[in-house]
C-alpha positions in Angstrom: 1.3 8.6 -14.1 2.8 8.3 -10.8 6.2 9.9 -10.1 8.6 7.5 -9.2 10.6 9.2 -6.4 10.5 7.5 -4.0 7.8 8.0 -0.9 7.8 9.0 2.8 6.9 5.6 3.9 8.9 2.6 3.3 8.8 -1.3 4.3 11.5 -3.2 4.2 10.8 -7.0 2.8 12.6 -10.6 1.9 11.0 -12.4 -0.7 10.3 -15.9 0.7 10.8 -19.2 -1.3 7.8 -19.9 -1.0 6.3 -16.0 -2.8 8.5 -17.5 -6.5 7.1 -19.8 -9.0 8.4 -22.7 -11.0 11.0 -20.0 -12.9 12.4 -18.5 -9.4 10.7 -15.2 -9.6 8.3 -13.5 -7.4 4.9 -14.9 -8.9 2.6 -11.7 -10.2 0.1 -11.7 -8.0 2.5 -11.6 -5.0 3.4 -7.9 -6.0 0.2 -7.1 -4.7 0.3 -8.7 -1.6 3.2 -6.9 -1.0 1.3 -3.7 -1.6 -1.1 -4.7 0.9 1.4 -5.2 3.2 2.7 -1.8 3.0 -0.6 -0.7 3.3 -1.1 -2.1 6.7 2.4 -1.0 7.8 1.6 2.7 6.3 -1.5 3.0 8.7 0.5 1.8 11.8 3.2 4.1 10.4 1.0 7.2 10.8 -0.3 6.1 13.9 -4.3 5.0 12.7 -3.3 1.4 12.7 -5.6 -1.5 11.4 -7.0 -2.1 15.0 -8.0 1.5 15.2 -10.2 1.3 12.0 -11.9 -1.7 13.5 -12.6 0.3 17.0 -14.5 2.7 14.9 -16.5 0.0 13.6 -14.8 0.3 10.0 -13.4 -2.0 7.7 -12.4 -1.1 3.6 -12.5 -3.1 0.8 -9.9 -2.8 -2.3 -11.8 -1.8 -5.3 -9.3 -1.3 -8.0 -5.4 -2.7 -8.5 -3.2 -2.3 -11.1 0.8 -3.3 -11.1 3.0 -2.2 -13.9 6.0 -4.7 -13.9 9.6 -3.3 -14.7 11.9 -6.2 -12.9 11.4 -9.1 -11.0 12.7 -10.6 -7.6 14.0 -13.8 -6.6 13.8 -15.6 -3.5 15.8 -13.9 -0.4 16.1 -10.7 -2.1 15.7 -7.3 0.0 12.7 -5.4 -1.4 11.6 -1.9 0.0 8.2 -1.3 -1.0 7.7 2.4 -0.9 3.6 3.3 -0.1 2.1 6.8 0.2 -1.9 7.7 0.0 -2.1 10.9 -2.9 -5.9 10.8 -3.0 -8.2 11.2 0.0 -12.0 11.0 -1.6 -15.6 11.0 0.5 -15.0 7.2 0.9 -12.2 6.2 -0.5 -8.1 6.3 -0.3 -6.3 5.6 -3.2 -2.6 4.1 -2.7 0.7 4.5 -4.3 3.2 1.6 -4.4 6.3 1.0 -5.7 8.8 -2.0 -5.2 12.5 -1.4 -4.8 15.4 -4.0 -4.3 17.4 -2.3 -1.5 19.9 0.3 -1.8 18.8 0.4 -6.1 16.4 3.3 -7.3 14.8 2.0 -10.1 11.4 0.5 -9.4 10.6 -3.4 -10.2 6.8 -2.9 -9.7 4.8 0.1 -9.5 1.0 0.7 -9.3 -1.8 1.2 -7.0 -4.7 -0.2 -4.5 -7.7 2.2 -3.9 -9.8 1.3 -0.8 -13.5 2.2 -0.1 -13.8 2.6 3.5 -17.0 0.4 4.8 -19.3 -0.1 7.7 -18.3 -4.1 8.1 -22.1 -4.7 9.1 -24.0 -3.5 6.2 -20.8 -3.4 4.0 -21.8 0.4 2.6 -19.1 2.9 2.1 -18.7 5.6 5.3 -16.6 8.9 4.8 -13.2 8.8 5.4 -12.8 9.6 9.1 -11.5 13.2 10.0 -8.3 11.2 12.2 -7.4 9.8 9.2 -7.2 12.7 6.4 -5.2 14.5 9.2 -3.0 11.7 9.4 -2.7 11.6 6.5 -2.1 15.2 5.5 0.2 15.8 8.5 2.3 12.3 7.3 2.6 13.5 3.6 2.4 17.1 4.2 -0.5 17.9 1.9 -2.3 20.5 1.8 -5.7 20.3 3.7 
């Protein structure tokens, strides 16, 4: 169960019109694009951005998602969505998310994304580079 207070890394986010459905919340499945957002932001955050996977010739894939839903947002509301990685496998991350209306502590959405790093060519898992899990570790002071 993941601990809900709250991470390292944070984006800040509006929810656009156009993310709502036909009730004026944030469809479901946008939660998770908003994950992957933070995702990409969390990278550039700890300085191994999305280009520098690519100029190692890597790519990942998400493998598993799951979003528990606690709230909802409506459009032009201020989300932080909180992201840190607490597992660091041979080839895979696993990431933490959590969605926050700004300036309130109590989590609307909470879950996870776990990426398998691949070789984009032949689209078979590689180990996670070492740049990375010190990146990592050094972000989210963990232990080595």
């Amino acid at each position: 169960m993941m601990n809900m207070s709250r991470f390292r890394f944070s984006l800040p986010l509006r929810v656009r019109h156009a993310d709502t459905d036909a009730q004026g919340h944030v469809f479901f499945g946008n939660y998770f694009s908003y994950f992957d957002e933070a995702v990409s932001a969390y990278f550039e955050a700890i300085g191994t951005p999305m280009d520098y996977l690519y100029k190692l010739g890597l790519d990942f894939y998400y493998v598993d998602a799951h979003c528990q839903y606690k709230g909802s947002a409506k459009s032009e509301e201020k989300l932080q969505v909180d992201a840190r990685i607490d597992r660091i496998g041979n080839t895979s991350l696993n990431v933490q998310c959590a969605i926050y209306r700004e300036g309130h502590d109590q989590a609307i959405a909470s879950g996870h994304v776990t990426a398998v790093l691949v070789n984009p060519k032949t689209r078979q898992p590689v180990r996670v580079p070492d740049e990375i899990r010190q990146a990592v570790h050094q972000f989210e002071e963990m232990d080595e």
